[in-house]
C-alpha positions, 0 to 999 in steps of 0.5 A: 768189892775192888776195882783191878786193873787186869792185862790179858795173858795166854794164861788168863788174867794178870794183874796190871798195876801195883794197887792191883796186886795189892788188892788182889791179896785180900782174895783167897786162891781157889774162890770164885768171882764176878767180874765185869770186864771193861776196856780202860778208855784212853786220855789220848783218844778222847783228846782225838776226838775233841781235837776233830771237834775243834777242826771242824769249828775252824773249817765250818760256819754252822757252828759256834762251838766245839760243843755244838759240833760234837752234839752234832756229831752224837746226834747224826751217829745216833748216839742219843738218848730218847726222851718221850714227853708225856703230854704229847707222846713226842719222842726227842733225841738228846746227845748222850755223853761220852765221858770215861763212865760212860762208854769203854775203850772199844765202845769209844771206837765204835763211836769214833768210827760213825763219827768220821763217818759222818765227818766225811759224808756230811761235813767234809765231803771228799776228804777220808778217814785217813786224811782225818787221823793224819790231820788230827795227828799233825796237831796232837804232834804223832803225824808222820 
């Protein structure tokens, strides 16, 4: 098995990086494979994320941490994992993680949009998406 890194072309599939085109002499022309394609998540846009994170614990009182935030925020998108006790049958919700294993790049946006979804319906009324991501950009230094 090899792990590729791939870049779409009008042609079809190209290799994307160097260990990538090494790795791929080892397959011969003609042959067939399985693969699953998974869009890379970015440093940058995880970094988005946590920066908001962040934002609201300097803005709010109901939180003593980025971490509680950000369970809040997994919790109110639905981004959860059920759990059933088996004695009583109870179904609890737990905040499922966002690492980079567990959610590809379009996933992430996915997520990244029920979130500020929530940040402008439950956190922050009145302020929009596009007020969040300026902000965001002010202090990761991209605003205009």
């Amino acid at each position: 098995m090899a792990k590729l890194l791939l870049r779409k072309t009008l042609t079809g599939w190209a290799n994307a990086d160097d260990a990538s085109v090494d790795a791929s002499k080892r397959f011969t022309v003609g042959e067939t494979f399985r693969a699953e394609v998974v869009k890379p998540r970015s440093r940058k846009t995880l970094g988005r994320y946590w920066v908001l994170c962040q934002m609201i614990l300097d803005n709010s009182e109901s939180f003593r941490s980025k971490e509680q935030v950000s369970d809040f925020l997994k919790l109110r998108t639905g981004h959860t994992l059920s759990i059933t006790a088996k004695s009583t049958g109870e179904v609890f919700e737990v905040p499922s993680s966002i690492d980079f294993d567990t959610l590809d790049e379009t996933q992430f946006a996915e997520l990244w949009q029920r979130v500020c979804d929530v940040v402008v319906a439950d956190i922050m009324p009145g302020i929009t998406q596009h007020e969040i991501e300026y902000e965001i950009g002010k202090i990761v230094g991209i605003a205009a």
